[in-house]
C-alpha positions as CSV (number, residue, x, y, z in Angstrom):
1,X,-72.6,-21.6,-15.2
2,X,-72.2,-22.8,-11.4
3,X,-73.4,-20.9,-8.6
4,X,-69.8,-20.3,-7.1
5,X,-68.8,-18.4,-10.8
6,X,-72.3,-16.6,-10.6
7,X,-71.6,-15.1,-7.6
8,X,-68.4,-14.3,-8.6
9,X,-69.6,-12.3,-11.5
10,X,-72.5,-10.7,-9.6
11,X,-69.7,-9.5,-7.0
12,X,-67.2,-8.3,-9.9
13,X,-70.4,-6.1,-10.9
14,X,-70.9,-4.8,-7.6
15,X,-67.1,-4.3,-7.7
16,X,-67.3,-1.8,-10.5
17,X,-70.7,-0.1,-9.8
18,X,-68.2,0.7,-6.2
19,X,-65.8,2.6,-8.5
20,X,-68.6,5.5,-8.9
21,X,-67.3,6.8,-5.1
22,X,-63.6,7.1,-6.2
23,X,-64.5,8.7,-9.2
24,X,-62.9,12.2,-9.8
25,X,-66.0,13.3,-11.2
26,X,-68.6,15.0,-8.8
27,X,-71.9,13.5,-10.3
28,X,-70.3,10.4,-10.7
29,X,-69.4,10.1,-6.8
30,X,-72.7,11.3,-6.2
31,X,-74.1,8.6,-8.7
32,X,-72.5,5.7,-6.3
33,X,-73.6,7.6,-3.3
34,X,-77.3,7.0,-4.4
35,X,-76.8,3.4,-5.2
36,X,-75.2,2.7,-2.1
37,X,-78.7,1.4,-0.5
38,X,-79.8,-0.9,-3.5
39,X,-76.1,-2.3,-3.0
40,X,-76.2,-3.1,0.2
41,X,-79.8,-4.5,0.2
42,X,-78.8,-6.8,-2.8
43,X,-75.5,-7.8,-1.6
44,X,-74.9,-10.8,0.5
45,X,-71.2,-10.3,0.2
46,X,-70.2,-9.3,3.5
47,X,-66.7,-7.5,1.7
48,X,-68.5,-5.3,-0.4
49,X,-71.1,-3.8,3.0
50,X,-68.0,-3.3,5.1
51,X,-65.7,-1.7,2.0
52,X,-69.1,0.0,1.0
53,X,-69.0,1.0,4.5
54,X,-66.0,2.2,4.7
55,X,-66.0,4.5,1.3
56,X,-69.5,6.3,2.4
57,X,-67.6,7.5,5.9
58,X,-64.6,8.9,4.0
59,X,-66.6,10.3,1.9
60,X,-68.7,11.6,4.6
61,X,-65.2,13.2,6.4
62,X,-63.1,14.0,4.2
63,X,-64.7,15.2,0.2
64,X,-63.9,17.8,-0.9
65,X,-67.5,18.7,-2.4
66,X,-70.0,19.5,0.9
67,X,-72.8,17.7,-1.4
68,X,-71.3,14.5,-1.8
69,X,-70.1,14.6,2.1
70,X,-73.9,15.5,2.9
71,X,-75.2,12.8,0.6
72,X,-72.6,10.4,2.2
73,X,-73.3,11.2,5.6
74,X,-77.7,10.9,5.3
75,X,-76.7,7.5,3.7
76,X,-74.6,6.3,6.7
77,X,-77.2,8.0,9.2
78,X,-79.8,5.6,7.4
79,X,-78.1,2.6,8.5
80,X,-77.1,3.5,11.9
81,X,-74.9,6.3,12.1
82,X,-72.9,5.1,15.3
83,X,-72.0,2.3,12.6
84,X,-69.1,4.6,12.1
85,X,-67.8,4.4,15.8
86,X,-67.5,0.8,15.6
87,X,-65.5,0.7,12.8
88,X,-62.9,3.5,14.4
89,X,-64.1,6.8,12.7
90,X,-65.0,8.4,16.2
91,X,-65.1,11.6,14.7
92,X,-67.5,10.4,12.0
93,X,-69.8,9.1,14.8
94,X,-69.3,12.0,16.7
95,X,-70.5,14.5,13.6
96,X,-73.1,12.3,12.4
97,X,-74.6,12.1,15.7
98,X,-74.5,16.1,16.2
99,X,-76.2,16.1,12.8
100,X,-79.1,13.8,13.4
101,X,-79.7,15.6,16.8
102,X,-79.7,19.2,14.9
103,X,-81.9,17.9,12.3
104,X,-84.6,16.7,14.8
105,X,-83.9,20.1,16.4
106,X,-84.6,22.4,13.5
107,X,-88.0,20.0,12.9
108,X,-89.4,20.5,16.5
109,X,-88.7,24.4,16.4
110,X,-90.4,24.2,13.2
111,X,-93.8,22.3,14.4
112,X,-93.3,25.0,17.2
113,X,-93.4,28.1,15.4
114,X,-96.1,26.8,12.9
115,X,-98.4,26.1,16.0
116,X,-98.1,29.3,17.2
117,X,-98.9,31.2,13.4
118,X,-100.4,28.3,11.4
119,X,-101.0,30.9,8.5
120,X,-97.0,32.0,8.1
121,X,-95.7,28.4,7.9
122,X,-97.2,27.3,4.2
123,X,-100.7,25.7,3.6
124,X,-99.0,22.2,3.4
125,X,-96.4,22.2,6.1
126,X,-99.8,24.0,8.0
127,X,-101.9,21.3,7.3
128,X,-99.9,18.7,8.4
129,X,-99.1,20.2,11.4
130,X,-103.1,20.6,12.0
131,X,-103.5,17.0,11.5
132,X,-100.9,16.2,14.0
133,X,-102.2,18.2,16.5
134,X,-105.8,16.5,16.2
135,X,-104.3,13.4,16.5
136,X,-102.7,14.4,19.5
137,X,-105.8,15.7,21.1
138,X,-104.8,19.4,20.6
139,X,-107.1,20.5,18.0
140,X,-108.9,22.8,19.6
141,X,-105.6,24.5,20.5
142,X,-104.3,24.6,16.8
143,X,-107.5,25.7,15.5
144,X,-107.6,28.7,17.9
145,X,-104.0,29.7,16.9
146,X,-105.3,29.0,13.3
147,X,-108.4,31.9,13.7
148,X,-105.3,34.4,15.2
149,X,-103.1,34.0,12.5
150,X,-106.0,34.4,9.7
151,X,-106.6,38.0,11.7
152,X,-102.9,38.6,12.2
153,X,-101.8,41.2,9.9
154,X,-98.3,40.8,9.7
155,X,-98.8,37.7,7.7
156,X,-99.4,37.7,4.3
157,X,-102.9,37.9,2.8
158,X,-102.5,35.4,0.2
159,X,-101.0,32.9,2.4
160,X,-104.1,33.6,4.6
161,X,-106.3,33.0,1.8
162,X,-104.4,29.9,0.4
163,X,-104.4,27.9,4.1
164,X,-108.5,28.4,4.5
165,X,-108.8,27.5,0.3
166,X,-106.5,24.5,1.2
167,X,-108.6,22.9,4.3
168,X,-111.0,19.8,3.6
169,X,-113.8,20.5,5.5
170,X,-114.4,16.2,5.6
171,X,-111.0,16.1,7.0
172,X,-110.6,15.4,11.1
173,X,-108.9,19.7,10.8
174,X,-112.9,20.2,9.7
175,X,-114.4,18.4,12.4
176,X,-112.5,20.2,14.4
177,X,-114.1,23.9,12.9
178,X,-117.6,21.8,13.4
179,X,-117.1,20.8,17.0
180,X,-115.9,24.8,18.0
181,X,-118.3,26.3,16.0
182,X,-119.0,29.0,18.9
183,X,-115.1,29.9,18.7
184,X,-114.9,30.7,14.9
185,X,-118.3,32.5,15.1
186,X,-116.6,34.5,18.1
187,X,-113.7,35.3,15.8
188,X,-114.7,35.3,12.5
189,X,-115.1,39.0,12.5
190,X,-111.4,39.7,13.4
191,X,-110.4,37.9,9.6
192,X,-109.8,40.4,6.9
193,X,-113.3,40.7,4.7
194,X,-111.2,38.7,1.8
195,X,-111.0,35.5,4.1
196,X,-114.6,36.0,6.2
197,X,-116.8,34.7,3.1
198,X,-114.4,31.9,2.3
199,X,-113.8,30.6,6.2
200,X,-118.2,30.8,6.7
201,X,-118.4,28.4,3.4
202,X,-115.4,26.3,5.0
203,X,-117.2,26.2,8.4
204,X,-121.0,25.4,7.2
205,X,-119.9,22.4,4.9
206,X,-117.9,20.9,8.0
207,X,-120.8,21.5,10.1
208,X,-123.3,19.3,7.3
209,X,-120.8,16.7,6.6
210,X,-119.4,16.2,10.5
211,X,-123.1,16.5,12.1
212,X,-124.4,14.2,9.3
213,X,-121.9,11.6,9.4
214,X,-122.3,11.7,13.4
215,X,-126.0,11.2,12.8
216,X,-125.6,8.2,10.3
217,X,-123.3,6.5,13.6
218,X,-126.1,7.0,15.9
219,X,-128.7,4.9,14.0
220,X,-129.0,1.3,15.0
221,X,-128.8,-0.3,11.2
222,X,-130.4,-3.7,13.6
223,X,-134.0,-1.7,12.7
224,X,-133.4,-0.4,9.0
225,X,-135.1,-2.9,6.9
């Protein structure tokens, strides 16, 4: 077989697997939707990315389903967004844009309200937050809104209970319990009894792992024979 009928054939394929966004079906469209990146990545037909193209922004305006226009729209955001303006679907642009900007949005006031209660934002979505903040050079800051959330109350006990459970006290969050150990002795009072026990454990094997490992950098390995 020659490499112009190849192509051909590998293009008919694509061809047919593009059908999936037509279909009447709502898993189907869906179906395409999700192959839409693979497509495009393994396409060199220049045809099939604009017609692809164009099928994901209808979709995206105009479906009747609002899964298969939010599946259709993150797929479009993913390779540009403002794609859509240059191919005249200013509205699409315009919408997609408003979307990407709300999304960011929503993340930041997220981050925001999980620095100031650590303990009412989930142990994971916590945790990461923590790690952030350490890398940023606000760890100190994020651990003493992490003490004020353990005492808070109004949070829930178990949540309280699973964030401290959850922390690694090798992680760079621990080093940071090791390095303000005067702050969580200060405050370690105002925790609910259920917490204390479990947050003095937390803080003593940070303090042996981060004060050994700082320790092991200050030795001069030129005069261990």
């Amino acid at each position: 077989m020659g490499e112009s009928e190849k192509q051909e054939q590998a293009s008919g394929s694509w061809w047919k697997r593009l059908e999936k966004l037509r279909h009447p079906n709502f898993q189907r469209r869906l179906e395409g939707v999700g192959e839409s990146d693979n497509m495009v990545q393994s396409s060199n037909d220049k045809r099939l990315v604009d017609h692809l193209e164009c099928e994901l922004i209808e979709l995206a305006n105009g479906d009747e389903n609002p899964a298969v226009r939010d599946a259709a729209f993150g797929q479009v955001l993913k390779w540009g967004g403002p794609l859509a303006l240059g191919m005249g679907v200013a509205l699409g642009a315009a919408l997609l844009g408003a979307r990407a900007w709300n999304e960011r949005h929503r993340s930041q006031e997220e981050i925001e309200r999980i620095l100031r209660n650590p303990a009412g934002g989930g142990s994971k979505r916590a945790l990461r937050v923590g790690e952030e903040a350490v890398r940023a050079g606000k760890g100190a800051e994020f651990l003493e809104n992490l003490l004020a959330s353990l005492a808070n109350p109004e949070v829930n006990l178990k949540a309280r209970k699973d964030l401290v459970s959850a922390i690694n006290p090798h992680s760079s969050l621990g080093a940071e319990f090791y390095h303000n150990e005067e702050l969580c002795n200060a405050k370690i009072e105002e925790v609910p009894a259920e917490i204390r026990d479990s947050l003095r454990k937390l803080l003593r094997k940070a303090k042996e792992f981060h004060s050994a490992r700082e320790r092991l950098k200050q030795l001069d390995l030129k005069k261990i024979h």
